[in-house]
C-alpha positions in Angstrom: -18.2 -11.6 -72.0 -20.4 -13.6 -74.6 -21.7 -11.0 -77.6 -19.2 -8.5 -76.5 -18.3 -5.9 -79.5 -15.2 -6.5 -81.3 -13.9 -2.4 -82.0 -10.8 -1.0 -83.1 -10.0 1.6 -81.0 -8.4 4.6 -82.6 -5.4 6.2 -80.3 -5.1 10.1 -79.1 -2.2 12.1 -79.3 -2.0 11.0 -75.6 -2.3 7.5 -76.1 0.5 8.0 -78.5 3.0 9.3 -76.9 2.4 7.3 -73.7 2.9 4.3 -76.5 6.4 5.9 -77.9 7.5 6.7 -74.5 7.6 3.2 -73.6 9.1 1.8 -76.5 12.0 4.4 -76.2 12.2 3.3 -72.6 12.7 -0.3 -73.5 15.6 0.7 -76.1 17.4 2.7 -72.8 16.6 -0.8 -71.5 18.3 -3.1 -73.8 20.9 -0.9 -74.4 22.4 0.1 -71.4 23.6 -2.9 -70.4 25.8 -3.8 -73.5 27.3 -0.2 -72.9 28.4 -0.5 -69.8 28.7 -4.4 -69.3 32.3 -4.0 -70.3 32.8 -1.6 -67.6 31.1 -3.5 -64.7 33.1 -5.3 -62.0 32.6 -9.3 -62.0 29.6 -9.0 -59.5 26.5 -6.8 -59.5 23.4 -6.0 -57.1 21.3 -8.3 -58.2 18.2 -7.7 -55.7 17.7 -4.6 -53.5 16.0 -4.7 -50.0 12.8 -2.8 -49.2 15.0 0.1 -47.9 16.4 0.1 -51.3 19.8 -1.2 -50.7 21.4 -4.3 -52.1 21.1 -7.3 -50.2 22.2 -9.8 -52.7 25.0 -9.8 -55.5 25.6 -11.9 -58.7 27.2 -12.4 -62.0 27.5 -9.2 -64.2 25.8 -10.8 -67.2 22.6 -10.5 -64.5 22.2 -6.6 -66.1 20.7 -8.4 -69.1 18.0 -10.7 -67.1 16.4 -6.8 -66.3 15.5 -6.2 -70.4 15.0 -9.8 -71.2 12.0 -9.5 -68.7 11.0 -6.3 -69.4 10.6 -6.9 -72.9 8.5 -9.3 -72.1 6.3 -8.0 -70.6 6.0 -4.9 -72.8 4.8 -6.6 -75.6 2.3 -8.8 -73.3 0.6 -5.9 -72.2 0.7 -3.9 -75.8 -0.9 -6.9 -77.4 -3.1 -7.2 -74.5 -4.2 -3.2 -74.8 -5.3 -4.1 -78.1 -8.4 -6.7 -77.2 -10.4 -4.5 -74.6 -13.0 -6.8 -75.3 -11.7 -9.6 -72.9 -11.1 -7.8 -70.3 -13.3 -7.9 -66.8 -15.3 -4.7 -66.4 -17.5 -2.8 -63.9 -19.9 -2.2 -66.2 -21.7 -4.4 -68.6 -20.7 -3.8 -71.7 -23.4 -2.9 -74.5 -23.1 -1.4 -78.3 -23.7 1.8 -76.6 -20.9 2.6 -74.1 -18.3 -0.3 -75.7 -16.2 2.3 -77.4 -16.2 4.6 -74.4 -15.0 1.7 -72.5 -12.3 0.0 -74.4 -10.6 3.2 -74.9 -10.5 3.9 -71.0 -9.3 0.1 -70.6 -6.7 0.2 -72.9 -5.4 3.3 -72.2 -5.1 2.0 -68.8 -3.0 -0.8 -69.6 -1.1 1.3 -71.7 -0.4 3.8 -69.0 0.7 1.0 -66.7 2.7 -0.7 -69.4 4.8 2.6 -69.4 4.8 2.9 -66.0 6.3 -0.6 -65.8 8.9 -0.5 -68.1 9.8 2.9 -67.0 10.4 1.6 -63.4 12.4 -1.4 -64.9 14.8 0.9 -66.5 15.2 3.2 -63.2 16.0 -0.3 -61.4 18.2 -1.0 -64.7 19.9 2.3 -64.2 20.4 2.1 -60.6 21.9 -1.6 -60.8 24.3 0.0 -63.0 25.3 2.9 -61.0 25.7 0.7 -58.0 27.8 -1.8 -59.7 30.1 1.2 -61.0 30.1 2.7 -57.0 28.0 5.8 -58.1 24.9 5.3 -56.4 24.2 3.4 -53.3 20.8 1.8 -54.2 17.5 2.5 -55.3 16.5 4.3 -52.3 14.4 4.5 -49.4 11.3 6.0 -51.4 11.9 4.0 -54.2 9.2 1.0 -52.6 6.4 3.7 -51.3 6.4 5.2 -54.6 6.4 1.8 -56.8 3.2 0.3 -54.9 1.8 4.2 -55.3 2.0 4.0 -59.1 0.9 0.2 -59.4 -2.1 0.4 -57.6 -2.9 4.4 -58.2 -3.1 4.0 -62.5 -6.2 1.0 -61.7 -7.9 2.7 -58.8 -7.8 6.1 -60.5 -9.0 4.4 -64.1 -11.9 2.7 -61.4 -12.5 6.1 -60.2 -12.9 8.1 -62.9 -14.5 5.5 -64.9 -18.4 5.9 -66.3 -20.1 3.9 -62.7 -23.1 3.7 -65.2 -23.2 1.0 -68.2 -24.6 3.4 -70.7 
């Protein structure tokens, strides 16, 4: 990691609206709740069994612990998309293939940062519709898929990253 390059990495189009789609999901995020905390009864699913149903219930002011969290770890990960530099790589990295690189990194971490947030705010959405007696839980698929995602946006970046360091 010693004599790494410090770049700035300029963002695509892509990288850009991967960005803006996750900050727009963490508004839905923080916002939900306060709309319809006035319509929730006293006691909401709090935590939802691997089959996606609720197995435990709690205090209504537990919709807020869901963006609190998120938040946090939205703005972890966007600060930590901007210093590719730390990161652990496959690759050693050299002047020449640095840029190429970092942008793959980050763009990973962006990608999964959306991903993230975007799954908070479906469990967000679903705790809602649950608590209001519109849904039943998250579903059956909703674990298969999850663990799909998590570990798909790393081992496709692995795969479809340079396997040479230049």
């Amino acid at each position: 990691m010693m004599g790494r390059p410090i770049l700035k990495i300029e963002l695509e189009t892509s990288d850009k609206i991967v960005y803006w789609l996750g900050v727009s999901a963490c508004l839905a995020l923080v916002i939900l709740p306060f709309y319809f905390f006035p319509y929730l009864p006293e006691e909401v699913p709090r935590h939802f069994g691997s089959d996606g149903t609720p197995d435990a219930w709690g205090s209504r002011n537990y919709v807020f612990m869901m963006p609190f969290i998120g938040l946090i770890l939205f703005v972890g990960m966007f600060f930590l998309s901007k210093v590719p530099h730390i990161y652990n790589y496959t690759v050693e990295i050299t002047e020449e293939n640095a840029a190429v690189q970092y942008k793959r990194s980050s763009r990973m971490i962006r990608v999964l940062n959306t991903a993230i947030i975007l799954t908070f705010l479906y469990i967000e959405i679903t705790t809602l519709r649950t608590a209001l007696g519109k849904s039943e839980g998250l579903g059956g698929w909703f674990l298969p898929v999850f663990m799909m995602v998590m570990f798909g946006i790393p081992v496709a970046y692995l795969i479809f990253s340079p396997k040479k360091s230049s």
